[in-house]
CHARMM internal coordinates of N, CA and C (Angstrom, degrees):
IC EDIT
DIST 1 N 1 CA 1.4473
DIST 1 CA 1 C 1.5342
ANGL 1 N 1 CA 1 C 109.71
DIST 1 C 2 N 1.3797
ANGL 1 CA 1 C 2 N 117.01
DIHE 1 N 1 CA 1 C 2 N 116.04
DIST 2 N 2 CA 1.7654
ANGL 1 C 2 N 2 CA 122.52
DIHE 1 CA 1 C 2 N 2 CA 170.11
DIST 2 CA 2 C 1.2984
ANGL 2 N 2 CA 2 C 97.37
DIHE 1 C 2 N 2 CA 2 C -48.91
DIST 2 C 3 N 1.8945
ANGL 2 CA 2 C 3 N 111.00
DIHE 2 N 2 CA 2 C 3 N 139.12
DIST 3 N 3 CA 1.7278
ANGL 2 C 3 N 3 CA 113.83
DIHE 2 CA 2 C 3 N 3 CA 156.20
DIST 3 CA 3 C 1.2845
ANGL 3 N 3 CA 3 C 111.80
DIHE 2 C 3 N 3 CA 3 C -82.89
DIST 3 C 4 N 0.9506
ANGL 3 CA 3 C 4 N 111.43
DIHE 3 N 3 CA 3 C 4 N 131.52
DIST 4 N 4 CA 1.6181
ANGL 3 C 4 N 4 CA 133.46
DIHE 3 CA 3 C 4 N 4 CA 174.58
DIST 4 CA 4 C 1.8710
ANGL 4 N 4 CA 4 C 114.58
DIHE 3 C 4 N 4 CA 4 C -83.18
DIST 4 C 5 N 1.2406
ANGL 4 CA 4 C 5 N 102.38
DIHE 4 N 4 CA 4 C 5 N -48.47
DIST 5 N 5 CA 1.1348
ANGL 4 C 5 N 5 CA 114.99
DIHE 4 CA 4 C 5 N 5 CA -177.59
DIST 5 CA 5 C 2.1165
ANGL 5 N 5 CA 5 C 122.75
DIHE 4 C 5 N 5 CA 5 C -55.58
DIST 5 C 6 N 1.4002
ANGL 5 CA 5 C 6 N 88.10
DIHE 5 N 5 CA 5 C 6 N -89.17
DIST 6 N 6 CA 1.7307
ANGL 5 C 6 N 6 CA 112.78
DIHE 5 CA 5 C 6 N 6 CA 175.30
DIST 6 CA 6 C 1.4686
ANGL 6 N 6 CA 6 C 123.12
DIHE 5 C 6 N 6 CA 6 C -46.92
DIST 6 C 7 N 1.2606
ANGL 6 CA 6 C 7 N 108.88
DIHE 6 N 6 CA 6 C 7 N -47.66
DIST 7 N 7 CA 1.2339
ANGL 6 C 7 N 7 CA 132.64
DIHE 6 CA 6 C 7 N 7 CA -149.56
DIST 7 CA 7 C 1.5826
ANGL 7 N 7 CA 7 C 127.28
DIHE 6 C 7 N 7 CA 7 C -174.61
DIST 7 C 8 N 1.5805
ANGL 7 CA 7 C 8 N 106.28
DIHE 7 N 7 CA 7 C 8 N 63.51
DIST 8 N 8 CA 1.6451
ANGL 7 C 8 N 8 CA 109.58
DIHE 7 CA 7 C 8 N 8 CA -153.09
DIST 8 CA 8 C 1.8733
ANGL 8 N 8 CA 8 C 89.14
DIHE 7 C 8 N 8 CA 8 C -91.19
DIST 8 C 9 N 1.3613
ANGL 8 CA 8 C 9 N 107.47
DIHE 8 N 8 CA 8 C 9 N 158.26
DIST 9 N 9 CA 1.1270
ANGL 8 C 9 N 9 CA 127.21
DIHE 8 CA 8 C 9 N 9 CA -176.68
DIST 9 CA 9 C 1.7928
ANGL 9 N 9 CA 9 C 119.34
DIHE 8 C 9 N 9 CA 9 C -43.43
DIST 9 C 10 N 1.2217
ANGL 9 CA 9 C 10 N 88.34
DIHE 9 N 9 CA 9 C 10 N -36.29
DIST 10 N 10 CA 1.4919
ANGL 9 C 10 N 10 CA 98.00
DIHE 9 CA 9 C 10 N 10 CA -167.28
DIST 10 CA 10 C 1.6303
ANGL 10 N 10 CA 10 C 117.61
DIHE 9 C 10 N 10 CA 10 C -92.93
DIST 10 C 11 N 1.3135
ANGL 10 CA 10 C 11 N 106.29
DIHE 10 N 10 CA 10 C 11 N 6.53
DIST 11 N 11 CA 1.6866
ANGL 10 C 11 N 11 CA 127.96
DIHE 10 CA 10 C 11 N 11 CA 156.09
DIST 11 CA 11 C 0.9771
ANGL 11 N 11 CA 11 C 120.45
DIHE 10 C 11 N 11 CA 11 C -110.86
DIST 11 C 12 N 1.4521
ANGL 11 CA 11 C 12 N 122.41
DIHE 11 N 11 CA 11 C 12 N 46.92
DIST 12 N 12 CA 1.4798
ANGL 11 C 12 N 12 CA 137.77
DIHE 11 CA 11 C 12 N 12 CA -164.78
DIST 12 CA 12 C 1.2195
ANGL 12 N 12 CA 12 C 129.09
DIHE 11 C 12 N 12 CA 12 C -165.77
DIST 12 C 13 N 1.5452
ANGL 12 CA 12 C 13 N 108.45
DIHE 12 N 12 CA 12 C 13 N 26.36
DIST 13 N 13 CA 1.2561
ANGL 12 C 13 N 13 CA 110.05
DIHE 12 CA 12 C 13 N 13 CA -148.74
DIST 13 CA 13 C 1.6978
ANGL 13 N 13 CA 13 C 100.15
DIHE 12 C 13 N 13 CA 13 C -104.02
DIST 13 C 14 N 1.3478
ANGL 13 CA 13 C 14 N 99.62
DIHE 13 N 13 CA 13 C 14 N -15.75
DIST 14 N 14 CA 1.7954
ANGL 13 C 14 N 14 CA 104.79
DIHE 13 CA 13 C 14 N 14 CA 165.28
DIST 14 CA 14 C 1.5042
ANGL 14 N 14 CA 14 C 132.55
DIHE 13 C 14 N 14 CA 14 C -94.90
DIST 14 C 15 N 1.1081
ANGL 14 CA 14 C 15 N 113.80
DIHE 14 N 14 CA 14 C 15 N -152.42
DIST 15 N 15 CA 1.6477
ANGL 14 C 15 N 15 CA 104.14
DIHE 14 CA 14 C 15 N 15 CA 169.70
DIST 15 CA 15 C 1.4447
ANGL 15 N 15 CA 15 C 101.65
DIHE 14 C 15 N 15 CA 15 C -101.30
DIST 15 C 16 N 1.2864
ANGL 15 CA 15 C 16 N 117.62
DIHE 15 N 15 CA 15 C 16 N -2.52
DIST 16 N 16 CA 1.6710
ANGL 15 C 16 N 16 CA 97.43
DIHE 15 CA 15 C 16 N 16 CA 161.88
DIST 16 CA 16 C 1.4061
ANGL 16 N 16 CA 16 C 100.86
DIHE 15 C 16 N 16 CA 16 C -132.35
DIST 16 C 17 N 1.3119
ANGL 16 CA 16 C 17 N 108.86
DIHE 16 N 16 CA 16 C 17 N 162.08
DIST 17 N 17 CA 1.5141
ANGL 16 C 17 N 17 CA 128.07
DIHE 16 CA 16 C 17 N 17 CA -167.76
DIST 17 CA 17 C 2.0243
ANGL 17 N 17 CA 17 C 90.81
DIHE 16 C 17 N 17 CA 17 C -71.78
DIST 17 C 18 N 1.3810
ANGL 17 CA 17 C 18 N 106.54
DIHE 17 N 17 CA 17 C 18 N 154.97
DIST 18 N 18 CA 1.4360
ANGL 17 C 18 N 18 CA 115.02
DIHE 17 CA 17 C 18 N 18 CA 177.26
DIST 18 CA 18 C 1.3718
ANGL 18 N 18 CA 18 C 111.95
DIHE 17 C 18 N 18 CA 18 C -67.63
DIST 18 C 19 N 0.8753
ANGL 18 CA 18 C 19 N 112.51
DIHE 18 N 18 CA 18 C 19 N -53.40
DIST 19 N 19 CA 1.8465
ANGL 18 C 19 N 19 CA 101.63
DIHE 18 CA 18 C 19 N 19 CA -176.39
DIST 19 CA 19 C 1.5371
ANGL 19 N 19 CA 19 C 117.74
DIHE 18 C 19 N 19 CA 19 C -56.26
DIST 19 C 20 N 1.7134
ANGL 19 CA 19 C 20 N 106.62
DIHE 19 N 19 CA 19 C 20 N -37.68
DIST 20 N 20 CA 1.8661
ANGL 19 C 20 N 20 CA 107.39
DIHE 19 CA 19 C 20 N 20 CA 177.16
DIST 20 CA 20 C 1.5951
ANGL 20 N 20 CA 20 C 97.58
DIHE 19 C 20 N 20 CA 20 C -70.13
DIST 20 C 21 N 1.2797
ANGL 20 CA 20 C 21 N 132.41
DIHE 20 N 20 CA 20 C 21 N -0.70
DIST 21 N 21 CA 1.0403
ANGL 20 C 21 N 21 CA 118.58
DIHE 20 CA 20 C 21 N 21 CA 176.00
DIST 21 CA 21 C 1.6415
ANGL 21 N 21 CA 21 C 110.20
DIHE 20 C 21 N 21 CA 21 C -90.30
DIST 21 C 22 N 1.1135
ANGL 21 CA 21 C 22 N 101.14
DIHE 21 N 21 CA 21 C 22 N -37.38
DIST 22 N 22 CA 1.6123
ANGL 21 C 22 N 22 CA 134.35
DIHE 21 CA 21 C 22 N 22 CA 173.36
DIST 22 CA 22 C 1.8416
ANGL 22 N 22 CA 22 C 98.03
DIHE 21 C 22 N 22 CA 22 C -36.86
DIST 22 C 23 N 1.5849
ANGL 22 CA 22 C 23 N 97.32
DIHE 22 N 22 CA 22 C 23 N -65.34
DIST 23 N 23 CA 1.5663
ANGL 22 C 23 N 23 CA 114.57
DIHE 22 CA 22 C 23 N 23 CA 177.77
DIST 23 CA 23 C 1.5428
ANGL 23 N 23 CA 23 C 119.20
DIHE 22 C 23 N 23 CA 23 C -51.16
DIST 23 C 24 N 1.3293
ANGL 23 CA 23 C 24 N 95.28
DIHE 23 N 23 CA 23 C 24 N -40.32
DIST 24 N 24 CA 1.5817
ANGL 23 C 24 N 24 CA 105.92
DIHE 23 CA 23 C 24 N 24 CA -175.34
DIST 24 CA 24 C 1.0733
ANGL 24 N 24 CA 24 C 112.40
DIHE 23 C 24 N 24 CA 24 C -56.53
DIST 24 C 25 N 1.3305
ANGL 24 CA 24 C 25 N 115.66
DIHE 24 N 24 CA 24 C 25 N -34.27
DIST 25 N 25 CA 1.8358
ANGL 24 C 25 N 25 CA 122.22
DIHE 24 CA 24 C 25 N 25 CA -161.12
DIST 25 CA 25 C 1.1382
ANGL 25 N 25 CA 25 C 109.87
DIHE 24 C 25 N 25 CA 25 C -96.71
DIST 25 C 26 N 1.4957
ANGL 25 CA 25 C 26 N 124.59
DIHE 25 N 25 CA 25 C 26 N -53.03
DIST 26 N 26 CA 1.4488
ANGL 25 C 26 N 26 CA 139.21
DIHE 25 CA 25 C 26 N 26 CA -167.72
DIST 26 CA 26 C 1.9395
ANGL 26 N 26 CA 26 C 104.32
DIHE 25 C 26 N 26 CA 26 C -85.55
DIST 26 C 27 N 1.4130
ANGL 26 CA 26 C 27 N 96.37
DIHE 26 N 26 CA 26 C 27 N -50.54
DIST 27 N 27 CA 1.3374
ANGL 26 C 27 N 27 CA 100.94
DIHE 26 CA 26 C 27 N 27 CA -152.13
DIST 27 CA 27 C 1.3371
ANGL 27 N 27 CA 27 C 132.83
DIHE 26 C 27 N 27 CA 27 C 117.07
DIST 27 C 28 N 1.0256
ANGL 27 CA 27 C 28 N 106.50
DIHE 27 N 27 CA 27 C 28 N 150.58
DIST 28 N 28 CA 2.4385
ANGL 27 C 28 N 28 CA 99.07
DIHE 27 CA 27 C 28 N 28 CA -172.37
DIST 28 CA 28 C 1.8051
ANGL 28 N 28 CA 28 C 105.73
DIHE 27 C 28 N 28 CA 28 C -65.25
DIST 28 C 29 N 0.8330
ANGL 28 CA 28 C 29 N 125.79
DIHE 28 N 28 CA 28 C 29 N -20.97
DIST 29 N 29 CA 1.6404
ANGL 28 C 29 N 29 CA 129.50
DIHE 28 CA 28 C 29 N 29 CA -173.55
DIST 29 CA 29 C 1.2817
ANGL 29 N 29 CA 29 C 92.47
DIHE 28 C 29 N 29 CA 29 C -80.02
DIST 29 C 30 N 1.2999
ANGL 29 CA 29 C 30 N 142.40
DIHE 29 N 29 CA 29 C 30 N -63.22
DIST 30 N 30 CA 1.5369
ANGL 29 C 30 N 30 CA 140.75
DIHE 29 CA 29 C 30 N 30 CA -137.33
DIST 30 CA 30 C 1.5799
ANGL 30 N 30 CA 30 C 84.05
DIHE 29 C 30 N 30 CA 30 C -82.07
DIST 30 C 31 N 1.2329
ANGL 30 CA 30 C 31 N 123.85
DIHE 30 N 30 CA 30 C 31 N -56.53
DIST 31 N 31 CA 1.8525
ANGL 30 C 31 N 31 CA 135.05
DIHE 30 CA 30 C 31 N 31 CA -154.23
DIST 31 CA 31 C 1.4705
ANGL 31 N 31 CA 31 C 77.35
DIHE 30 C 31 N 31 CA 31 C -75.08
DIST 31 C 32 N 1.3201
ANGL 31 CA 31 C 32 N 140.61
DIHE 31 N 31 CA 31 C 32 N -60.55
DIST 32 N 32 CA 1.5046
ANGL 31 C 32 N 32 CA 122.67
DIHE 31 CA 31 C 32 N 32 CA -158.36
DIST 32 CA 32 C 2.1501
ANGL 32 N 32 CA 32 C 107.71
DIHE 31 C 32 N 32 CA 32 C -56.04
DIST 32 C 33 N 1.2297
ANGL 32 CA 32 C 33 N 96.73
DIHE 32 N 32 CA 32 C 33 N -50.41
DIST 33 N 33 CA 1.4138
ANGL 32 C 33 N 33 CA 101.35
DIHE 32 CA 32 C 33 N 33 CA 163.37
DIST 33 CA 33 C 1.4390
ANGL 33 N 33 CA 33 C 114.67
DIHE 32 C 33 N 33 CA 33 C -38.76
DIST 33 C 34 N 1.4163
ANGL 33 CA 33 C 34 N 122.76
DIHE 33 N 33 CA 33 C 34 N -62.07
DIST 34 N 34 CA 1.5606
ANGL 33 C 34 N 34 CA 123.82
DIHE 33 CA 33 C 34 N 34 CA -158.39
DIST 34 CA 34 C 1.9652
ANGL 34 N 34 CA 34 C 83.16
DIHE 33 C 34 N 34 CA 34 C -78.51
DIST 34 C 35 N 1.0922
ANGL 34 CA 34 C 35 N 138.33
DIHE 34 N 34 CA 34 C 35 N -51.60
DIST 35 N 35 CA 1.4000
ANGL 34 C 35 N 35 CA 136.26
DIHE 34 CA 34 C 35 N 35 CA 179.16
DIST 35 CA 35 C 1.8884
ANGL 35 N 35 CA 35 C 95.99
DIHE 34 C 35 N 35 CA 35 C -13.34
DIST 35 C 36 N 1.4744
ANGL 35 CA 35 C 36 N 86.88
DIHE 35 N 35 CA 35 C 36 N -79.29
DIST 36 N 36 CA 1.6212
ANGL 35 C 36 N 36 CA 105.01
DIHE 35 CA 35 C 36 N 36 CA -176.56
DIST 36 CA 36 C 1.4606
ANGL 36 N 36 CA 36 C 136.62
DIHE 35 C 36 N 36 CA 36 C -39.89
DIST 36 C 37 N 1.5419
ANGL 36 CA 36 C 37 N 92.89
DIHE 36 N 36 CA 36 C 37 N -37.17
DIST 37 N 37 CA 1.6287
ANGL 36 C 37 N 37 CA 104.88
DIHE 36 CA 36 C 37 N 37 CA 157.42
DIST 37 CA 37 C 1.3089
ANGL 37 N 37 CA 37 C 136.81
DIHE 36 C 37 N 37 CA 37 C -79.18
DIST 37 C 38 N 2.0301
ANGL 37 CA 37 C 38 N 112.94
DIHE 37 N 37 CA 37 C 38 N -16.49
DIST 38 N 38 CA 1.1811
ANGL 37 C 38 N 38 CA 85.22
DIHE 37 CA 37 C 38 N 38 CA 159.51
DIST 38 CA 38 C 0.8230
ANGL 38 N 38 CA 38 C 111.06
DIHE 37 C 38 N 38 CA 38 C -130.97
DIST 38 C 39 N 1.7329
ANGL 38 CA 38 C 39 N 136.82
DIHE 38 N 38 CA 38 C 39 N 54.23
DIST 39 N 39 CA 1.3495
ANGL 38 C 39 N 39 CA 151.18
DIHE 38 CA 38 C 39 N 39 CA 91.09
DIST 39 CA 39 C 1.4640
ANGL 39 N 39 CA 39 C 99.32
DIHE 38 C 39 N 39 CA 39 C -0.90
DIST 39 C 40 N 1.6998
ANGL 39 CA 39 C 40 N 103.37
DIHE 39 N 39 CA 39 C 40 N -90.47
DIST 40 N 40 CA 1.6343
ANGL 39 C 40 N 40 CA 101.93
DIHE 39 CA 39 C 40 N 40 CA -156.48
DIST 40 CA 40 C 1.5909
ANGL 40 N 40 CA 40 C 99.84
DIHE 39 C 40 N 40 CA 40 C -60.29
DIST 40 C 41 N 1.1577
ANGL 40 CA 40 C 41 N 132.51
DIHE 40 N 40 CA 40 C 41 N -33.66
DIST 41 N 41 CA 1.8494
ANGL 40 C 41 N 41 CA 121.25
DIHE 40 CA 40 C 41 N 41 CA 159.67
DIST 41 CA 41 C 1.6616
ANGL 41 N 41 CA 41 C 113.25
DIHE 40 C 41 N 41 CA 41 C -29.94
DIST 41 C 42 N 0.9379
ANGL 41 CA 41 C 42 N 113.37
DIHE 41 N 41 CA 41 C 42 N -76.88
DIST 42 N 42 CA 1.4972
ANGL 41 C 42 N 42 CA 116.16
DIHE 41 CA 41 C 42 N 42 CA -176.34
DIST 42 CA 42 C 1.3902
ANGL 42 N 42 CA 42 C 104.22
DIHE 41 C 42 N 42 CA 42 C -61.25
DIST 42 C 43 N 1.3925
ANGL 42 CA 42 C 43 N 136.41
DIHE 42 N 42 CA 42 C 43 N -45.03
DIST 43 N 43 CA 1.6427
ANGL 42 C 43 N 43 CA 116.59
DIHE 42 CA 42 C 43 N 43 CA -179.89
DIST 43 CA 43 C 1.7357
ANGL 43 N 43 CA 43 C 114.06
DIHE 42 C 43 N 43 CA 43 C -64.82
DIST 43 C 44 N 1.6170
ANGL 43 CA 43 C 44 N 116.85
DIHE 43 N 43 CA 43 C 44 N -22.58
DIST 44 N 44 CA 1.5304
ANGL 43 C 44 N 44 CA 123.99
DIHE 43 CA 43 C 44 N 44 CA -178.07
DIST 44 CA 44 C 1.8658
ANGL 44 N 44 CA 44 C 113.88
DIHE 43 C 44 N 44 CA 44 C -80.44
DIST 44 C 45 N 1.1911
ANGL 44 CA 44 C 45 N 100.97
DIHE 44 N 44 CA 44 C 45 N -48.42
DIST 45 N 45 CA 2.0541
ANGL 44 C 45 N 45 CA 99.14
DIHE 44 CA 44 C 45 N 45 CA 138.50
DIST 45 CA 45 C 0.8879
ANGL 45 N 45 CA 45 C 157.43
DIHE 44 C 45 N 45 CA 45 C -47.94
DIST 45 C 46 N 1.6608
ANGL 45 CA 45 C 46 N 110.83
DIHE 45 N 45 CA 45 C 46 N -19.42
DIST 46 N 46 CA 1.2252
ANGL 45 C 46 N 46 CA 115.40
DIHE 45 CA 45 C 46 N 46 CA -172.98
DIST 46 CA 46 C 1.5963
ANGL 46 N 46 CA 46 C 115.54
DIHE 45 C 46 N 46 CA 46 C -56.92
DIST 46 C 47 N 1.3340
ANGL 46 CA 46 C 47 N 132.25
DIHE 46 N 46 CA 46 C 47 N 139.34
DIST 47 N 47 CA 1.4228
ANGL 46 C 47 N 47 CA 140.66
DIHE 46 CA 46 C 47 N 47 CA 175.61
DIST 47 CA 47 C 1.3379
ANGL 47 N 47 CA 47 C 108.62
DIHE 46 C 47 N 47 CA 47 C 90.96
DIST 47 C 48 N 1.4973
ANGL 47 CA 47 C 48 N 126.67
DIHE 47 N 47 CA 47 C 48 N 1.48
DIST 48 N 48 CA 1.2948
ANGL 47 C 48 N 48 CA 119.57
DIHE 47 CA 47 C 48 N 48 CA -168.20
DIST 48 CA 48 C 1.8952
ANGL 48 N 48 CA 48 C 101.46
DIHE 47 C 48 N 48 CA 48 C -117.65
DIST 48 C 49 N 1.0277
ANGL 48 CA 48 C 49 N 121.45
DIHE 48 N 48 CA 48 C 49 N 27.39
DIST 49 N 49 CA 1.4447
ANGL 48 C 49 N 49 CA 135.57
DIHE 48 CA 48 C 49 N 49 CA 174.78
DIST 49 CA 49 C 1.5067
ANGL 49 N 49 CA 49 C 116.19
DIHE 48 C 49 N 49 CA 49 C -147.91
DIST 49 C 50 N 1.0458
ANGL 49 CA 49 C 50 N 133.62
DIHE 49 N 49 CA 49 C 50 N -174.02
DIST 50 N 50 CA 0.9730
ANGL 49 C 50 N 50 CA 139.72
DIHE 49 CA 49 C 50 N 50 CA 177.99
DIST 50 CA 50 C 1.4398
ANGL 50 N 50 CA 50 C 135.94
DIHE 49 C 50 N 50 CA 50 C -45.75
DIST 50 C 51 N 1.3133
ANGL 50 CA 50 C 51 N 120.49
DIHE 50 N 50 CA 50 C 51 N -46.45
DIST 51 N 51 CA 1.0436
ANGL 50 C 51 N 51 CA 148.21
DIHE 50 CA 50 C 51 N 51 CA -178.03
DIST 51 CA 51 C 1.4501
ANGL 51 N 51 CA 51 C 144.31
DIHE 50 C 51 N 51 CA 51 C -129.78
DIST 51 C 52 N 0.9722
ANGL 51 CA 51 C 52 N 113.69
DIHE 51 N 51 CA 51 C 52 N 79.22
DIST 52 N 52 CA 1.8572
ANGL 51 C 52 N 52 CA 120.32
DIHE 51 CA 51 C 52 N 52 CA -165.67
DIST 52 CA 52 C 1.5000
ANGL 52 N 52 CA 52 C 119.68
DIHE 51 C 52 N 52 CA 52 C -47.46
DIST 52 C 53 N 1.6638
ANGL 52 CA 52 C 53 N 97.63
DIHE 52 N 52 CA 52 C 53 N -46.18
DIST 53 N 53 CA 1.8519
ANGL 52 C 53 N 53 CA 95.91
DIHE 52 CA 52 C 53 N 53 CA 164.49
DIST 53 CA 53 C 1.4986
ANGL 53 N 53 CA 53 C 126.68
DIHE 52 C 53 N 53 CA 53 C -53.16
DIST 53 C 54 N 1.4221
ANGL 53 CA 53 C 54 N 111.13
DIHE 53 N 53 CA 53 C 54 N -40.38
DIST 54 N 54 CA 1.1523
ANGL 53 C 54 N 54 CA 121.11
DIHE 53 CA 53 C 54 N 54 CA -160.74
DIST 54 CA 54 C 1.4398
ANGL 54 N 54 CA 54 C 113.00
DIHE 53 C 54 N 54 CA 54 C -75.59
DIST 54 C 55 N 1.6211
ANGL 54 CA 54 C 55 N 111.44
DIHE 54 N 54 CA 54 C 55 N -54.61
DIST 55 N 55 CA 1.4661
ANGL 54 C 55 N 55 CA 114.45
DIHE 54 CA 54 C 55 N 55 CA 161.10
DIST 55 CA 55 C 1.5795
ANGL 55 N 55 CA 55 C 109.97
DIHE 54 C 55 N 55 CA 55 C -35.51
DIST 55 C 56 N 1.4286
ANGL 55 CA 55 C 56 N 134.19
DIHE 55 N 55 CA 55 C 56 N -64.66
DIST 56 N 56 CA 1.4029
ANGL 55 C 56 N 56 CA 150.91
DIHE 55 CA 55 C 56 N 56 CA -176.45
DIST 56 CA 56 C 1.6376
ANGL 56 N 56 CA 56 C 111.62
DIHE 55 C 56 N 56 CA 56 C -43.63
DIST 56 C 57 N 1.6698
ANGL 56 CA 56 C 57 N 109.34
DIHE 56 N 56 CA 56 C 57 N -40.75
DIST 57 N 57 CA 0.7919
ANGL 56 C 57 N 57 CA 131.19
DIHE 56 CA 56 C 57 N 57 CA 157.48
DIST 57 CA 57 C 1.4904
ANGL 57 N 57 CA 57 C 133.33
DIHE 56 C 57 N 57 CA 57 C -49.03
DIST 57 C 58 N 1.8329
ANGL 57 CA 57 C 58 N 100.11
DIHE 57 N 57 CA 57 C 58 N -64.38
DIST 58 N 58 CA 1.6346
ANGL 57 C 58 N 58 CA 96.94
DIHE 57 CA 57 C 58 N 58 CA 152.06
DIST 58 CA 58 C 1.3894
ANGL 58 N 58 CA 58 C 142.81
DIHE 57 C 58 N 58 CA 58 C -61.45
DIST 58 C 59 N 1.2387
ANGL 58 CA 58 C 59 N 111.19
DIHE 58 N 58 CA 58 C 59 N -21.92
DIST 59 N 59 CA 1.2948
ANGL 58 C 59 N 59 CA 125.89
DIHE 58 CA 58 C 59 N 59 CA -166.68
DIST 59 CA 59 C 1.7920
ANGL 59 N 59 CA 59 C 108.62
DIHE 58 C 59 N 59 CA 59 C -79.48
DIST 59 C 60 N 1.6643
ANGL 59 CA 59 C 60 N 109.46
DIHE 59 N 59 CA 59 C 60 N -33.53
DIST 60 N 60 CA 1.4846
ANGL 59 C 60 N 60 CA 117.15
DIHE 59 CA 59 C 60 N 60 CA 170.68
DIST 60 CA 60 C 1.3451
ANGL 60 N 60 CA 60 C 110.50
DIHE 59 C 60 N 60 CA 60 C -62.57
DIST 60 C 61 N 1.8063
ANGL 60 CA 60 C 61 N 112.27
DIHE 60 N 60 CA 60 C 61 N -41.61
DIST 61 N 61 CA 0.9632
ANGL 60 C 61 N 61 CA 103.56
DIHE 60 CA 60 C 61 N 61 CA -172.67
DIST 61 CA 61 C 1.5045
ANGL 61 N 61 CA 61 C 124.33
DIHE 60 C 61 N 61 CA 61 C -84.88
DIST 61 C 62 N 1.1092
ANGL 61 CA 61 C 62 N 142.70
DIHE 61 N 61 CA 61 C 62 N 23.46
DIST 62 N 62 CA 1.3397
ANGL 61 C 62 N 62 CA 151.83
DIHE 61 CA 61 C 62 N 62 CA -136.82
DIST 62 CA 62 C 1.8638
ANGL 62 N 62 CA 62 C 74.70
DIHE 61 C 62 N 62 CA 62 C -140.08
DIST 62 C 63 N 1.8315
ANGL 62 CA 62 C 63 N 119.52
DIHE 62 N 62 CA 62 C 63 N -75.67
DIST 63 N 63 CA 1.1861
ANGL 62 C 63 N 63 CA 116.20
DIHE 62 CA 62 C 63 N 63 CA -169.27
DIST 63 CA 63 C 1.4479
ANGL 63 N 63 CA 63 C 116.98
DIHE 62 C 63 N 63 CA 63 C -53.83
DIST 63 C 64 N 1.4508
ANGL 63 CA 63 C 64 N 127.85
DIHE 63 N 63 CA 63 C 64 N -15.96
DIST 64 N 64 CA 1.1506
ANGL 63 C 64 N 64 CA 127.26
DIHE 63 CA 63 C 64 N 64 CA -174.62
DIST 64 CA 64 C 1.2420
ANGL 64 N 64 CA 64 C 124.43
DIHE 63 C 64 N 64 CA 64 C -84.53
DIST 64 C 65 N 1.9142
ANGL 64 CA 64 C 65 N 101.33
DIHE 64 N 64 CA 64 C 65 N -30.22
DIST 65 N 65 CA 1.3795
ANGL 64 C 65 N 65 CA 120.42
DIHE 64 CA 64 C 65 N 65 CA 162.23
DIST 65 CA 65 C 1.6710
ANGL 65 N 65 CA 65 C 117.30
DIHE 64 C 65 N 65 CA 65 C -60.17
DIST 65 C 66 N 1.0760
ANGL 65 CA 65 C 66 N 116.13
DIHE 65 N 65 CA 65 C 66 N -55.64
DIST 66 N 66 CA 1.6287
ANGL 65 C 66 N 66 CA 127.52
DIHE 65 CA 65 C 66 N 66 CA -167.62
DIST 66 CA 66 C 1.6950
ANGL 66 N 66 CA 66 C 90.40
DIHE 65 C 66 N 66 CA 66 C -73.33
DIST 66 C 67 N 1.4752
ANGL 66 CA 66 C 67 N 153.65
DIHE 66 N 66 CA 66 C 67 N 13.25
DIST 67 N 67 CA 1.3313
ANGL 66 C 67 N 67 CA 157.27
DIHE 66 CA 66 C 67 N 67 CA 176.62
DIST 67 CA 67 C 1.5161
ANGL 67 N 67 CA 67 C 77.64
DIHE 66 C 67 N 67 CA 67 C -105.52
DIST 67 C 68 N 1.3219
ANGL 67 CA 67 C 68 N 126.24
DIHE 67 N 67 CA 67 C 68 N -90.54
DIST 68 N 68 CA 1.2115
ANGL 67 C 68 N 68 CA 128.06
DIHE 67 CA 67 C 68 N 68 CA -157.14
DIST 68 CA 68 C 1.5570
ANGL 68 N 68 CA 68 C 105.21
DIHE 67 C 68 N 68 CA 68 C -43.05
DIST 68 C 69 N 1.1371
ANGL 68 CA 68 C 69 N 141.86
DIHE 68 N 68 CA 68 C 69 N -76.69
DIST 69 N 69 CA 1.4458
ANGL 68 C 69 N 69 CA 158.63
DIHE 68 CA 68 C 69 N 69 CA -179.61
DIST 69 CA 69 C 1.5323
ANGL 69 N 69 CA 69 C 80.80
DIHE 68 C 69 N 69 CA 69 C -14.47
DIST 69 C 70 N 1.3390
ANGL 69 CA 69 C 70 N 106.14
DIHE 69 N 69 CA 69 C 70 N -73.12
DIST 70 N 70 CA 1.8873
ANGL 69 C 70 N 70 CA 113.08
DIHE 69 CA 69 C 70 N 70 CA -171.70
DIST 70 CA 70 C 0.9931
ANGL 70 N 70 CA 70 C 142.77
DIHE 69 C 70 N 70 CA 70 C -43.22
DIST 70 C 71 N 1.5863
ANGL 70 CA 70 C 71 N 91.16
DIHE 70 N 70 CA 70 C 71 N -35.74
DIST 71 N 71 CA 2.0789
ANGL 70 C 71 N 71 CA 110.79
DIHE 70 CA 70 C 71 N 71 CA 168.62
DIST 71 CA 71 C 1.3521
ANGL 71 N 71 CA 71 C 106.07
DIHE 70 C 71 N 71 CA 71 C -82.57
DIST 71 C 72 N 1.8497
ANGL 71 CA 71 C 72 N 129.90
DIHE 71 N 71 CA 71 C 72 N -22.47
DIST 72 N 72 CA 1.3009
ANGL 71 C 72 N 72 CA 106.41
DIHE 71 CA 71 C 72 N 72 CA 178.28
DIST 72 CA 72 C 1.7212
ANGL 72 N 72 CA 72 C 117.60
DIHE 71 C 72 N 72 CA 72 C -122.40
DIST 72 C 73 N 1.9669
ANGL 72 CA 72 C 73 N 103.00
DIHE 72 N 72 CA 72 C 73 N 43.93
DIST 73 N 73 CA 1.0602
ANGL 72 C 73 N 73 CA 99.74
DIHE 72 CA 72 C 73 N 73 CA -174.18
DIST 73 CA 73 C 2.1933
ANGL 73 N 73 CA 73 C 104.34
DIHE 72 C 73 N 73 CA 73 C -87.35
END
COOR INIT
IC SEED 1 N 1 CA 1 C
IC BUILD
């Protein structure tokens, strides 16, 4: 089964994952910001796609990211 969640295939298609690329460019403050926004994206969808866990799923993980970004800016 592909992860959807953590680490889905299609943010992986280089030698670095998209978001550290994300970091590279902007920086951990700007990406922790966009983290947060589409957090509240995926919690304002929820039930309107496929999968309710999974959105719920993304959406933790987006807030968990933009925490981390924050503690090691």
């Amino acid at each position: 089964m592909e992860e959807k969640v953590n680490h889905p295939k299609h943010y992986n298609n280089y030698d670095i994952e998209t978001i550290d690329m994300m970091v590279s460019i902007w920086g951990k403050e700007r990406v922790s910001d966009w983290c947060i926004i589409t957090a509240y994206k995926y919690r304002m969808r929820v039930g309107l796609k496929d999968n309710i866990e999974q959105d719920l799923a993304k959406e933790q993980w987006y807030l968990n990211k933009a925490k981390e970004l924050r503690n090691n800016i």
